[in-house]
N, C-alpha and C positions, 0 to 999 in steps of 0.2 A: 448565653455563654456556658453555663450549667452542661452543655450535652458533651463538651471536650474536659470535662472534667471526670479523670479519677479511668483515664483510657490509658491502656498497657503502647498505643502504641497512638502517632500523629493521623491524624485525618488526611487522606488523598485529593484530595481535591486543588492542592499548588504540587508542582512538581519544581525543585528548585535545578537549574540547570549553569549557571554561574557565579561566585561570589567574587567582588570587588572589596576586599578587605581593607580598610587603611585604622593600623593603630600606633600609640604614641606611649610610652612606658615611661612612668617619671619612677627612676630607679633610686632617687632620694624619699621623696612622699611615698614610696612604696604602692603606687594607683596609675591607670593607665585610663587612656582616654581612646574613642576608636567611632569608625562607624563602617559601612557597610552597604552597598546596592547588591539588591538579589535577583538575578533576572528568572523570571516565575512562568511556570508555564500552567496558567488555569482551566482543568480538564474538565470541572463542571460547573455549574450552574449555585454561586455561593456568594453571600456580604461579609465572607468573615474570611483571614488569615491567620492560620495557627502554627505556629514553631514552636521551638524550644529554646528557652533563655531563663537563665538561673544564676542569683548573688549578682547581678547587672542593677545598675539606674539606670531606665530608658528616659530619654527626652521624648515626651508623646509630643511634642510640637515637633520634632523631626517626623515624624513618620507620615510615609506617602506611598504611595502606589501611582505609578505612570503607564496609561497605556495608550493608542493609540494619539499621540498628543495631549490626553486627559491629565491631570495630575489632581488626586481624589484623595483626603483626607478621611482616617478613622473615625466615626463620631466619640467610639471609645478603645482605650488602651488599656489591657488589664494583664498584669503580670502574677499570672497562679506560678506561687512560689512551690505550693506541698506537690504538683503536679510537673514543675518546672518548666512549662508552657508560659509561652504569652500571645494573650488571645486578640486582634484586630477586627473589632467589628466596623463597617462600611456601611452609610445611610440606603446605597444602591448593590444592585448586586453587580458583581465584576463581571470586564466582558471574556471571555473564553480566547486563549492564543495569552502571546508572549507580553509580559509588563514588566518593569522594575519597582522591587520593595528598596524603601531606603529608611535606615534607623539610625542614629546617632544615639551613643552610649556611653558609660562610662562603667571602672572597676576598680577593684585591689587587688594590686598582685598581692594575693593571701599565702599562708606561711603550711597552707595543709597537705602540699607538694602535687594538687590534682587543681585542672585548669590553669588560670594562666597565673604563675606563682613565682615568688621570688625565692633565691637561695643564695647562701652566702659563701664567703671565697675571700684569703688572705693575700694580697700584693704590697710585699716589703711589711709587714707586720701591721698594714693598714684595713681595716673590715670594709668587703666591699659585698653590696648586692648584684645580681646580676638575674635577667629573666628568662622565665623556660617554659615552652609550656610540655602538658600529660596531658592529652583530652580523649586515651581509652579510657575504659567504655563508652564513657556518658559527660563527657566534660566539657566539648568544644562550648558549648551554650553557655558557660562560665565566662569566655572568651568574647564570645562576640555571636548575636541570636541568628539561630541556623538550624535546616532541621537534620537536627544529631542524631539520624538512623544511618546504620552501615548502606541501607538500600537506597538511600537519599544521594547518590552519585552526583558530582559537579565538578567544572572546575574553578580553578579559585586563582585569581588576581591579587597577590597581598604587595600589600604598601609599611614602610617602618620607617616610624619620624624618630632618633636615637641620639644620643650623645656623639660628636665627632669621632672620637678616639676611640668608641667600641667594636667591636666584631660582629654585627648583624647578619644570624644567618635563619635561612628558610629552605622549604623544600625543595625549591630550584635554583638554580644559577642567577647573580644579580646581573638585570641589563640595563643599571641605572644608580647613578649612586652622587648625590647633589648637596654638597655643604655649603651650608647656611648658619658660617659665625660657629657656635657651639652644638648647632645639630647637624646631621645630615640624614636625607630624604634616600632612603632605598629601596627601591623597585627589582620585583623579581619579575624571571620566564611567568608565563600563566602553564601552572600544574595538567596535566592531563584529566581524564574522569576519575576522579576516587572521592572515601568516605570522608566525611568531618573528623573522624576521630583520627583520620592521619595527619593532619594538620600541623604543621610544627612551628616554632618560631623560637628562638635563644636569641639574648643579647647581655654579652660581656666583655672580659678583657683574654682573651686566650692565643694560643702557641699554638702551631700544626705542623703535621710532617704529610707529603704528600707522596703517592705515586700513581700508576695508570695501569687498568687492565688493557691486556693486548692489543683489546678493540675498542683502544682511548677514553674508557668511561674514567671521572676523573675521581679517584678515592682521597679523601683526608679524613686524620684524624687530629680531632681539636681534643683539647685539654688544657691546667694551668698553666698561667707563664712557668718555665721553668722545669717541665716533665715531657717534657715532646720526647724525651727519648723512649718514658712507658710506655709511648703510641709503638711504636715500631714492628710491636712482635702481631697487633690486631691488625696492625695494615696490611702488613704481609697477611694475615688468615682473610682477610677482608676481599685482597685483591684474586688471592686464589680461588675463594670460595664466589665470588662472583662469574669468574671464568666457568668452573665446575657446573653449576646451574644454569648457565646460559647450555650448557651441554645438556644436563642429564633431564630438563621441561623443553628443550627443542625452540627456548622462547628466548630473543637476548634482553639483559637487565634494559627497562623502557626508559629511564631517564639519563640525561646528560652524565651528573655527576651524584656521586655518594660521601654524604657527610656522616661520622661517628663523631660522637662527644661527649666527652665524661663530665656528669654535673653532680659536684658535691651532695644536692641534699635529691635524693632521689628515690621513689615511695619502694618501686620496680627494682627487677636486674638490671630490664633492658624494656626499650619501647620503637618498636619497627618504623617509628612515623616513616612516610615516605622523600626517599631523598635525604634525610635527615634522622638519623638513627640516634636517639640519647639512652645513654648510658649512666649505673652507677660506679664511679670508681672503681670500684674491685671486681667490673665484669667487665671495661676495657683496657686497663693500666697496668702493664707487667714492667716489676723494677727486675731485671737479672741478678743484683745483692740481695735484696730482700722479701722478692715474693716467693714463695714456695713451688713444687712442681705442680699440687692439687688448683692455685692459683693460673695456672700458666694453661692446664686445661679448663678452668670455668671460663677465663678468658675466650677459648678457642670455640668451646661449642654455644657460650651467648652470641658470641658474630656471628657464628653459621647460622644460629636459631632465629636472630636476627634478620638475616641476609634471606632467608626462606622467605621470610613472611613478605617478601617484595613480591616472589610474583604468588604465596598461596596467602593468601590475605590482602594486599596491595593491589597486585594486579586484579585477582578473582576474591573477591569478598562475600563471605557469608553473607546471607540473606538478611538474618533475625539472628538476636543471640544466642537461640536455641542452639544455631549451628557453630557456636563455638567453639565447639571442639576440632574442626574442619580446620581452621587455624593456625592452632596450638598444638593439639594434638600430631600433626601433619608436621609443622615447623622442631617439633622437639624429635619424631623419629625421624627429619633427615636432614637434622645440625651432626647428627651421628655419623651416618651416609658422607657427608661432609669434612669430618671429622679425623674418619678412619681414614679419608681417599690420602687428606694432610697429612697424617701421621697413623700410619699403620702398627707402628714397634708398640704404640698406645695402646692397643685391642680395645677399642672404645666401647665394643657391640658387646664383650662383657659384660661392661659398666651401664648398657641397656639395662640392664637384671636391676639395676638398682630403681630405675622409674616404674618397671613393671612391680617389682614389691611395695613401690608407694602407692600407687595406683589398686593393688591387691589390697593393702590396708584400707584405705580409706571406702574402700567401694565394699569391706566385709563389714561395716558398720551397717545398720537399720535406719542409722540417720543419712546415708549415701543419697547418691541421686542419681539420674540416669545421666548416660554421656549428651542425650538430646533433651534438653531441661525445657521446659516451660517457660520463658520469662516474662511475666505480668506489669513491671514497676522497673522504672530505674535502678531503683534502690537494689533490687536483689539482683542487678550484675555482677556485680562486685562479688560476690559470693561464690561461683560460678569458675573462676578463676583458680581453678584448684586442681589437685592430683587428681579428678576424675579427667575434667577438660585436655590437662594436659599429658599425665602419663597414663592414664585407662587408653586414652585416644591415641597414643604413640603407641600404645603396648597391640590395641584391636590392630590398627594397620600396619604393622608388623607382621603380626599372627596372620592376615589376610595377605599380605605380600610374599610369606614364607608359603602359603596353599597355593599362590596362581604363580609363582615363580616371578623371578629377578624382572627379567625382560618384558612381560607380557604386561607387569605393573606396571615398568617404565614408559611404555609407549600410551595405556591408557590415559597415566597423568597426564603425559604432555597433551595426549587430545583433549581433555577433561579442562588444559590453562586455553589452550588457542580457544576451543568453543566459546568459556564463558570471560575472554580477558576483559580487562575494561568494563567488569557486570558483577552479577550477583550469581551466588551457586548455595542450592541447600544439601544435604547430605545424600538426597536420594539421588542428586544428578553426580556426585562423584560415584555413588552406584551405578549408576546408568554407565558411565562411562568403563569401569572395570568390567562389568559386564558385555558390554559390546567389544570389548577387547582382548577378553580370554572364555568367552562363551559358557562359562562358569554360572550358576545363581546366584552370582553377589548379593544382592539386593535381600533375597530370601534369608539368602546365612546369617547379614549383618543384622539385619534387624534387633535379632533376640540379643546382639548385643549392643547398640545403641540408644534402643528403645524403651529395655527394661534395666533396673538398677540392680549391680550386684554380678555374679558369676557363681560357678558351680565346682565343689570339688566331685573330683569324680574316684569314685571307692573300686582298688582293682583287686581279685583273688584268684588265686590260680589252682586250676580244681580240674583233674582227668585230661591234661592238657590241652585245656582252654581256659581263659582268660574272660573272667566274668566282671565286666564295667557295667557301674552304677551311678549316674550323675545325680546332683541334689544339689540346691542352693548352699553355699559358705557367708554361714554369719562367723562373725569371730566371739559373740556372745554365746554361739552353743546352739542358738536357737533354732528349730526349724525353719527352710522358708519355701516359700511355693513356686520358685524360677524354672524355668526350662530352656536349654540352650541346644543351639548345632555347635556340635563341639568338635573341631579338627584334633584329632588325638592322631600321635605316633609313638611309635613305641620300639625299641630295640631288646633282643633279648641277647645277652653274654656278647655282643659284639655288635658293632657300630654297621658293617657290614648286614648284620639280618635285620634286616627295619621295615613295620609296615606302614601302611597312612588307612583313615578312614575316617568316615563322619558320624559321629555320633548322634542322631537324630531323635530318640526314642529316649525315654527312662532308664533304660537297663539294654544291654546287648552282650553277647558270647562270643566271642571270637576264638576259631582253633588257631594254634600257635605251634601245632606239632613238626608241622615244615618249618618253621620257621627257628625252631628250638636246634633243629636238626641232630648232631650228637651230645650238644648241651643238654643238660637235664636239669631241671631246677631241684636245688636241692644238693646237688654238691659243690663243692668247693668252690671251684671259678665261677657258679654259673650265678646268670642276673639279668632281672627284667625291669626296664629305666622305660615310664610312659613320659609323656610332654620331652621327646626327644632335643635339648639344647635350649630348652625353656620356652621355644615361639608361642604356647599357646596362652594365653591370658586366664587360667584357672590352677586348683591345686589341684595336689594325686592323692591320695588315703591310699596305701599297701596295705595289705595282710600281713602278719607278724611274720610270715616265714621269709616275705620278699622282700618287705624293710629291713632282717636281717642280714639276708642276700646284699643287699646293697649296702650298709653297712661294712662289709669286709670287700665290696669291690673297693667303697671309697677307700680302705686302709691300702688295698693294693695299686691304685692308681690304676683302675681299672676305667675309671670317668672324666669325661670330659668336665673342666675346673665350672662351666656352667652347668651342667645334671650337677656335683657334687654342692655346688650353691644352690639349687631347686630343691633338692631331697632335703638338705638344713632345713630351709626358708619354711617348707609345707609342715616341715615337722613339727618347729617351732608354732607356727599357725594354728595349728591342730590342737599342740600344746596348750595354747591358749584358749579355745574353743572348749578345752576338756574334753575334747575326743583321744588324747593321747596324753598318759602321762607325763611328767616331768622326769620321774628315773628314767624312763624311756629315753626322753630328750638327750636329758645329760650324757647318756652309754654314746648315744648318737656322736653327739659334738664329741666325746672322749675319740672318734676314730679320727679325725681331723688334728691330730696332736702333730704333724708333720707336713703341716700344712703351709705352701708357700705362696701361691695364686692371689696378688692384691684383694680380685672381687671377693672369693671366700672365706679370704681371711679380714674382712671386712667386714664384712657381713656376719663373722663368726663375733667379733667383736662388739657388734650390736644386738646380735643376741644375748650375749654373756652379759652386756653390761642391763640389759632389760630383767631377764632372767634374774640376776643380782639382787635387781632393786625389791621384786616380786616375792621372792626368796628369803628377803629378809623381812618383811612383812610378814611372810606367811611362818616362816621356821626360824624365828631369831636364834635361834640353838646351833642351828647349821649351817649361820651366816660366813662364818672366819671361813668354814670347810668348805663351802662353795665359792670362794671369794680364791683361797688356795689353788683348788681345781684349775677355776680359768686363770690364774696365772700361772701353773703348771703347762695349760695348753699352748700360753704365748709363749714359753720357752724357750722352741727351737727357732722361731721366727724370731725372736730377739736376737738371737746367740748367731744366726746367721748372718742378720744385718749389722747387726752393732748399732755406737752412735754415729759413725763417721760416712759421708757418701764414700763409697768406691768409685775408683775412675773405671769412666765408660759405664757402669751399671744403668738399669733401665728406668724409663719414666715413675713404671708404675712400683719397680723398688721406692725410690725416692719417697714417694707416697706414702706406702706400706709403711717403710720404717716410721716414718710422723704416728703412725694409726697404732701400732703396735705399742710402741714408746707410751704416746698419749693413755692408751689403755693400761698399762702396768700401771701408769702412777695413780689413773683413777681407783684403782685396786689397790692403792697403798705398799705398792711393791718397796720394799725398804733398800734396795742394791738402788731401784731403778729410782728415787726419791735422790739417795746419794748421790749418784752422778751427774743427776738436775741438779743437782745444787751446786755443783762447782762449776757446771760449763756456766750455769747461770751468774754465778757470782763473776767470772771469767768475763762473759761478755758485758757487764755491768761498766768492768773496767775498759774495756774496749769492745763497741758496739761491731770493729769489721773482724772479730776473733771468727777462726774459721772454727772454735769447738762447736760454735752452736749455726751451724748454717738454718735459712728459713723452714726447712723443711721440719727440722724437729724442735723449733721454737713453742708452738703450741704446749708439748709434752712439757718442756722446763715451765714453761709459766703453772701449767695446771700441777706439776709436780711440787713446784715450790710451795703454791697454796695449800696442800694439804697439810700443810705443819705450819703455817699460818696461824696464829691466836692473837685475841687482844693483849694479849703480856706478848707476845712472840710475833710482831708485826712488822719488819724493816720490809721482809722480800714483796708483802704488798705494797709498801709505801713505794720501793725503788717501781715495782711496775705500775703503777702509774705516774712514775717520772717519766719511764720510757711511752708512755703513751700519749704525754705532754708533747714529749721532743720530736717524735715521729711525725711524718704529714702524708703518711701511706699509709691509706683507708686500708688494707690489709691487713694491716701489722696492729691499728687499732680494734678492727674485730676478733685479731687472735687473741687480743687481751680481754677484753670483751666476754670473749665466751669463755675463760678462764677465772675472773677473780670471785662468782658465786662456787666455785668447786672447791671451797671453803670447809672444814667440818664447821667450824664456830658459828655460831649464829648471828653473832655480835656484828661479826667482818662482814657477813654476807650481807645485811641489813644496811651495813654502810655502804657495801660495794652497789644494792640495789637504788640507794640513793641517789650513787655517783650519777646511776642512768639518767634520773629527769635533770641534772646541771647544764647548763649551756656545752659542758665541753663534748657533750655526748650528741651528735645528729639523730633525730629521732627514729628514723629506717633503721638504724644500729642499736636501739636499744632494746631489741627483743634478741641480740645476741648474748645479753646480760642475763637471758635468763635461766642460762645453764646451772638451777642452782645442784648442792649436793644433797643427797639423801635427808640430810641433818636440819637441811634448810628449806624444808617444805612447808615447813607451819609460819614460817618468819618469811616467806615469800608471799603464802597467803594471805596473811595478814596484812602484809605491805599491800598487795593489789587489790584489798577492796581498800585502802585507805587514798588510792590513785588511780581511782576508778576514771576517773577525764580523760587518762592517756589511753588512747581506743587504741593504740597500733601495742601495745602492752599485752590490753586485755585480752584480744586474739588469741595471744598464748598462752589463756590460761591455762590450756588441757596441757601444758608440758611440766608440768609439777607432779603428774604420776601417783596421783592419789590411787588408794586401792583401798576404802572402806566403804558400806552403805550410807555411813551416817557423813561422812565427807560427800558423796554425793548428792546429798539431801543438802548438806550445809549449802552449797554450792549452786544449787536448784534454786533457793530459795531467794541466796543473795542475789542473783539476778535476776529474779520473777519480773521485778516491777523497774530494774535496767536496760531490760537487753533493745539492744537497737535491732532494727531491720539488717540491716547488712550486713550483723554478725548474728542472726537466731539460728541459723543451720550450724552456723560452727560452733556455736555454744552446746546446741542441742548433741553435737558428734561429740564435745570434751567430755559432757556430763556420761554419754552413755559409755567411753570409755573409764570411766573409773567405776561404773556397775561393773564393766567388765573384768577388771580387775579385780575388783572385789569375790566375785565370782570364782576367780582363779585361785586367788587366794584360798577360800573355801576348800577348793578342790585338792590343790596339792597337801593342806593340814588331816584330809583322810586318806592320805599315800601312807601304807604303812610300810614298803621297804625303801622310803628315801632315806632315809638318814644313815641305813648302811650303805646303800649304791655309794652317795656322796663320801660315806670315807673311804671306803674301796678307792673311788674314782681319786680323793684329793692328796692320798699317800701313797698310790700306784708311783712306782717308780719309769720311768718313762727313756 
């Protein structure tokens, strides 16, 4: 048995091609009971049968193998738990062709929201349980033993023995449903071919609201009794976006009907199962009172992101979870596509910039990994799961869809679903297929960026008119590194009209620009040259001083389209941080943005400011107030423009804006914008439907009240968490949430981190608590290694924003002999972000004209 131990992946030698599932959930004992016929197809010459089953009790007196007539007992049954295999060895060897495995089992629905788990859920003030399952990645084997590879295709026959009075739902339509006294027996359609991990199954007490796509697929969305009307707004994006997709892959959705379902306690946004889509609260449930606009689009593009993965993931499934990002990647840039088709007034494909920046961060780390990972263990799935898979991977197939054009993508997709529907596909065969479809070298180009970890800034200078690019790997440590990319650059000079394209293949290239400059000249007034033309290419830019100033005063002139003028921010910033470019630098930069109105940029202005801030004061306690000044100098006009009150008719992304804008004054202590949190707040205290504080700028009053918060000075925290008692919209709960650590005191924050492990806190929400302030970085830390058990916590530790050597060492050390598997790459990326910090720190303390720029910049009259 020793030979299937300690393998990355199952032995071939069964090929499973049906499952007969029947399980029974006692939803008071919190354990379910089940068992299982596997019809096997044995392609070689073997006395052993190897799956995967894990946290199960098997009954070895059940188990049997039937085949032609024969029915042949294991001599032995071993369940390797550290491998999560269980192994069947047989006195004879099996004969070759079709047999049935049959196992009889038992479980817990366990409380860790992965496999098949329970979660809880309030009817008339009464606690009730109810079951769900989660078996991405690696989980169905918790469920019932099976073999949990995406490549392992079947289909599956499920059976649910249930309480009469519940709502038993599964991935297909029931065509059988048989009460007996206080249970009843439901039988589903038998599923088409797909993976284990789409496997779904829910049972509770729930409400639905229903309608039909054109071409009669049937949509519902379930939810608590009593909220069927939050479904409404996902059903409607649900059913469109269904329609949309059958369009734009040439493939119509494969099954009957489409179920969504919001389950209170839920690890994910969202989970694609097939037929059966579960959801967390707050990414399918829009209340029109009380959710926000920012709420109302996560809503829209989890369905879509969802709804993708039916036929890129469902229908056609990665191979191995190398090709995760095939998935994810795919699903996140055309929930967008989807997105925009719904609502256009959104500009959604701005708010692209913001996965391409996370995806940039994370991949300029040293501890990065490639978009096509290795996976050796179960265990390091889960890891996996991150801003590389998901937005490096939406950001490359963007970048590759902007080179081969709209149409020429389109058509290869759809051939790329019909080839492999119903199968498996690894990364090279959606190359194969972009390739044979716009006669391009896909294959060649992608590689350098799926293969290897990281991307390239590319450094441009402009010298006897021509344009000298230099590519070189982007660490955000500073460091060298040894990458080399094909890099699609374009580039526009002084006008959007003169644009070229070209591949950068080589280290270094020249490019004349003299036609292209035409009567522009660089170097006067209007003129400017903008590379990574609207941001498609997934790398930064480095200018030379003369062009970063060029650009600079196009941005004051509105000379830029609102995504170049978030690109040029974003890289400078980055640079910033790398110490390739100082911070006075910086700051002059953000100073032209003072009139700035574009949600995404001034968004993202905001996160720089508030970064910068924290950096800033660590490095220059002296110049804290005055750069503190500065950026609420900058939010000025964008305040003064929105106000607190929605305008009628005003647009989505105003709505937005104003919350972000708001929110940021108070965290800067703005004393006007503190005041006026305090009366709409006090206001809505007395009446929760007061139109002062509508949802959108609710965040801003909670975080603005907290800053004057003390242990002597504590009612505005007590009253918020009354209102988070009263509420029963998981929205409104995580606005507060990520509100009562932006505390200065210590004391409050300490108690506020408390509140997180109490019952009244669902554990997926309590890493929203960890928004602490400045102030309360040492009293956070201190708290999480004293709760060190809660792993969905520890995750975040890197959000505490350390920036010294000897904090990284502390930090090192404490988890030398903790860290688990499935968090050591994220650990390893926290820890080297606070070298990096640390680093910067450093850097900006031998800037010798910061401290004048900064008061120039924070008493400039504007």
């Amino acid at each position: 048995m020793d030979q299937f131990k300690g393998q990355a992946r199952l032995p071939k030698f069964a090929i499973p091609k049906r499952y007969d599932i029947r399980l029974k959930p006692d939803l008071t004992a919190c354990t379910f009971g089940g068992s299982v016929a596997i019809d096997l197809d044995i392609v070689e010459n073997t006395n052993f049968i190897v799956l995967n089953a894990a946290d199960l009790s098997i009954n070895s007196a059940s188990v049997s193998y039937s085949s032609s007539s024969k029915v042949l007992q294991p001599v032995k049954v071993e369940l390797v738990e550290a491998d999560e295999i269980l192994v069947l060895e047989f006195a004879k060897t099996l004969p070759i062709g079709i047999g049935v495995l049959e196992i009889v089992f038992d479980g817990v629905l366990n409380d860790k929201m992965k496999g098949f788990y329970r979660s809880t859920y309030e009817i008339n003030g009464e606690k009730k349980n109810m079951a769900v399952t989660q078996f991405e990645p690696a989980d169905a084997r918790r469920c019932f033993p099976c073999w949990d590879e995406p490549a392992c295709k079947a289909t599956f026959k499920i059976t649910l023995e249930v309480p009469a009075e519940l709502v038993a739902l599964s991935n297909m339509p029931i065509i059988e449903e048989k009460v007996n006294g206080d249970l009843k027996t439901v039988s589903y359609q038998e599923t088409p071919i797909m993976s284990t991990y789409l496997v779904a199954v829910v049972v509770g007490l729930f409400d639905y609201v229903e309608d039909h796509t054109s071409d009669g697929v049937k949509v519902r969305v379930y939810c608590q009794v009593g909220k069927t009307k939050q479904g409404n707004f996902a059903l409607h994006v649900a059913v469109k976006t269904l329609e949309l997709f059958k369009g734009y892959f040439a493939v119509p959705y494969a099954l009957p009907k489409l179920d969504m379902i919001a389950i209170p306690d839920f690890a994910a946004g969202a989970m694609e199962n097939y037929g059966l889509v579960t959801y967390r609260e707050t990414a399918l449930l829009y209340d029109d009172q009380h959710s926000a606009a920012a709420n109302k689009q996560r809503v829209a593009t989890v369905v879509a992101h969802e709804l993708a993965h039916q036929w890129f993931g469902n229908l056609v499934t990665m191979e191995w979870w190398t090709h995760l990002w095939l998935n994810e990647g795919f699903a996140t840039w055309v929930s967008y596509l989807a997105t925009d088709s719904l609502f256009p007034d959104w500009k959604i494909w701005t708010q692209f910039l913001d996965e391409c920046t996370e995806g940039l961060k994370l991949d300029g780390l040293a501890e990065s990994h490639p978009i096509e990972v290795d996976i050796n263990h179960a265990s390091e799935i889960d890891e996996i799961f991150d801003a590389i898979s998901y937005r490096k991977g939406a950001s490359v197939i963007r970048m590759l869809q902007s080179y081969l054009g709209a149409e020429s993508f389109q058509r290869s997709l759809a051939s790329y679903i019909k080839k492999h529907a119903y199968s498996n596909a690894k990364t090279e065969d959606l190359w194969a297929a972009l390739e044979e479809g716009s006669g391009e070298p896909v294959n060649k180009l992608m590689n350098s960026w799926t293969r290897q970890q990281g991307y390239p800034v590319v450094s441009v200078k402009f010298k006897d008119q021509k344009l000298e690019f230099e590519q070189s790997q982007f660490l955000s440590s500073g460091a060298p590194g040894d990458g080399q990319w094909i890099v699609p650059i374009t580039l526009c000079c002084c006008s959007y009209d003169a644009h070229k394209s070209f591949l950068l293949q080589t280290k270094s290239e020249t490019q004349d620009v003299k036609e292209l400059l035409g009567s522009c000249q660089v170097g006067s007034g209007s003129s400017w040259i903008k590379v990574n033309v609207e941001q498609t290419g997934f790398y930064r830019v480095k200018y030379d001083e003369e062009l970063r100033a060029r650009l600079g005063c196009a941005i004051e002139k509105k000379n830029l389209t609102e995504t170049d003028r978030f690109g040029i921010l974003d890289d400078s910033f980055a640079l910033c941080m790398a110490r390739q470019q100082s911070l006075t630098s910086l700051l002059k930069l953000m100073g032209a943005y003072r009139e700035e109105l574009e949600y995404i940029v001034l968004s993202n202005l905001i996160n720089i400011s508030s970064k910068v801030g924290r950096i800033a004061a660590d490095a220059t306690p002296d110049l804290k107030d005055d750069i503190n000044q500065f950026f609420i100098n900058l939010l000025q006009f964008s305040a003064e423009k929105l106000g607190w009150d929605p305008k009628q008719g005003e647009s989505h992304l105003d709505a937005m804006l104003r919350g972000e804008v708001l929110t940021a004054l108070a965290y800067f202590r703005h004393d006007l914008t503190l005041d006026e949190a305090s009366r709409r707040f006090h206001a809505f205290l007395e009446d929760r439907n007061t139109p002062l504080l509508p949802p959108d700028i609710r965040k801003a009053a909670y975080v603005a009240v907290m800053q004057r918060v003390s242990t002597s000075n504590r009612s505005d925290y007590d009253s918020l968490l009354q209102v988070y008692r009263e509420t029963d919209l998981s929205q409104e709960k995580t606005r507060i949430l990520g509100s009562i650590a932006s505390c200065p005191d210590p004391n409050i924050i300490l108690e506020a981190l408390n509140f997180l492990l109490t019952s009244e806190v669902r554990s997926q929400d309590a890493v929203f608590g960890l928004a602490v302030s400045k102030e309360g970085r040492e009293t956070a830390w201190a708290w999480l290694k004293v709760i060190l058990t809660k792993l969905v916590i520890l995750e975040a530790s890197g959000s505490f924003m350390f920036a010294s050597f000897e904090k990284a060492k502390e930090v090192e050390e404490f988890f030398a002999s903790r860290t688990k598997p499935a968090i050591s790459r994220t650990l390893k990326q926290s820890i080297e972000r606070v070298h990096i910090n640390a680093n910067w720190v450093q850097s900006i303390q031998k800037e010798t004209k910061l401290g004048e720029a900064v008061k120039e910049l924070a008493f400039r009259k504007y």
